[in-house]
SENU-851376 format. One record per residue: residue number from 1; x, y, z of N, C-alpha, C in turn. Coordinates in steps of 0.2 Angstrom, whole numbers. Layout:
- num:n_X:n_Y:n_Z:ca_X:ca_Y:ca_Z:c_X:c_Y:c_Z
- NUM:X:Y:Z:X:Y:Z:X:Y:Z
...
% end
This chain:
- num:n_X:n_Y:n_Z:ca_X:ca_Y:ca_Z:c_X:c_Y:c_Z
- 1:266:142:575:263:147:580:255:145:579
- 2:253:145:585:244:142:583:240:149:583
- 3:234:147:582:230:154:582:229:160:589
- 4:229:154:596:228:158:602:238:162:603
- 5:240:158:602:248:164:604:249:170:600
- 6:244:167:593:244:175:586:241:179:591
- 7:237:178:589:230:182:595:235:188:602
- 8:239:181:607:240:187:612:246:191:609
- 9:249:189:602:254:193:602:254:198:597
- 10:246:201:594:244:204:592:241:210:596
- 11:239:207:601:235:211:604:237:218:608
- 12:244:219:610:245:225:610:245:229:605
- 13:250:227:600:249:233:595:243:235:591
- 14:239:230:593:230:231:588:228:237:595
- 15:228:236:600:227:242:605:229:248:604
- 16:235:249:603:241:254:602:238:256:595
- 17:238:253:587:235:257:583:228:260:583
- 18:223:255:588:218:259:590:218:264:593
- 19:221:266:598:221:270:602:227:278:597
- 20:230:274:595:231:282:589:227:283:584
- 21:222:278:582:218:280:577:212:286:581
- 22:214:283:587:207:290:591:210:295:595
- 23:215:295:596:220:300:597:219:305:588
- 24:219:304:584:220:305:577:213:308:576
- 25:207:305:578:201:306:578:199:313:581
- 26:200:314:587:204:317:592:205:325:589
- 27:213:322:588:215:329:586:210:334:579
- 28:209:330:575:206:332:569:199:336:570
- 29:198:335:576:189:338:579:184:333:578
- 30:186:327:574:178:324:572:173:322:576
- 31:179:319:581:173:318:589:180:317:594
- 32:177:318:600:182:322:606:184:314:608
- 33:191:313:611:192:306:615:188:304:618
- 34:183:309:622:182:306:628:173:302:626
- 35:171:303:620:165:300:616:168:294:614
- 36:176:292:611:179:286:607:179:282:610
- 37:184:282:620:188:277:622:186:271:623
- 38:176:268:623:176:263:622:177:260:619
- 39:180:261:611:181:258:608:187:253:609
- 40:192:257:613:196:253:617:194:245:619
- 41:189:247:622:186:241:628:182:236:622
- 42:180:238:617:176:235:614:181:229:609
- 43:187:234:606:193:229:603:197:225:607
- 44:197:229:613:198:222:619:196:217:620
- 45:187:217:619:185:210:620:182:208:614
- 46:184:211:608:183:203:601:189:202:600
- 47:195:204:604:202:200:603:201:195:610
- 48:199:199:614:198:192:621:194:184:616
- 49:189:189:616:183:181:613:185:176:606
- 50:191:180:602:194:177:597:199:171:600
- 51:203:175:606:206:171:609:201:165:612
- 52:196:166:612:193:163:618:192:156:613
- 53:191:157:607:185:153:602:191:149:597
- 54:197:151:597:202:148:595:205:142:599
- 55:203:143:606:207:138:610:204:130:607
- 56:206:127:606:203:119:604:200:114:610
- 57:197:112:609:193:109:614:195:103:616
- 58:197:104:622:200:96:623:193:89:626
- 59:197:83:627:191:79:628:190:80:638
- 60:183:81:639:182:83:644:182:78:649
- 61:185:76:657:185:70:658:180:71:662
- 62:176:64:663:170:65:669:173:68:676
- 63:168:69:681:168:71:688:171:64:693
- 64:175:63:694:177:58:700:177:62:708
- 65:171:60:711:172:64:718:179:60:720
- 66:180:64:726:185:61:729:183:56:734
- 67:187:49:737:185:45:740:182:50:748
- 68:179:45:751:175:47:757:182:44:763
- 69:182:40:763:189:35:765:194:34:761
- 70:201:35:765:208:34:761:205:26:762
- 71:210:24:757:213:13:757:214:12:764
- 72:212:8:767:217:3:775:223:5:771
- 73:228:4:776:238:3:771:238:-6:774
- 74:233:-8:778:234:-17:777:231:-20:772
- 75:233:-25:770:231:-30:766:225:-32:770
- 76:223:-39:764:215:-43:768:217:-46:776
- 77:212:-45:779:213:-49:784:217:-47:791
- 78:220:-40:789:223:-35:795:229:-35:794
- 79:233:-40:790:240:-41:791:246:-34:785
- 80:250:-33:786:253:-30:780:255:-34:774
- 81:257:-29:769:259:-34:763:266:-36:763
% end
């Protein structure tokens, strides 16, 4: 298993225990859900950007436009092949 499929197949339940650690938070008084829930969003995007920085770099190929003209379908000289 490489690093980026660890990654997505973590990341539910990394959400889920967050979201009960501030549910938890929550109930006890320390601070209300509604001051927490960014932290949602916040462990959403160091598990995006972990994924992002795991992925391996491949070799980049240059830009080839596309032709301006398809090929003739004749051979030189007008004739077919």
């Amino acid at each position: 298993m490489n690093t980026v499929s660890l990654i997505q197949a973590i990341r539910g339940p990394v959400l889920l225990i967050t979201l009960g650690a501030l549910m938890f938070i929550d109930y006890q008084g320390i601070y209300s859900f509604g001051r927490t829930w960014p932290v949602l969003i916040i462990v959403f995007g160091i598990l995006k950007l972990m994924e992002r920085v795991g992925v391996p770099a491949g070799p980049s190929e240059p830009y080839n436009p596309p032709p301006s003209m398809p090929p003739p379908p004749f051979g030189p000289g007008g004739t077919t092949r």
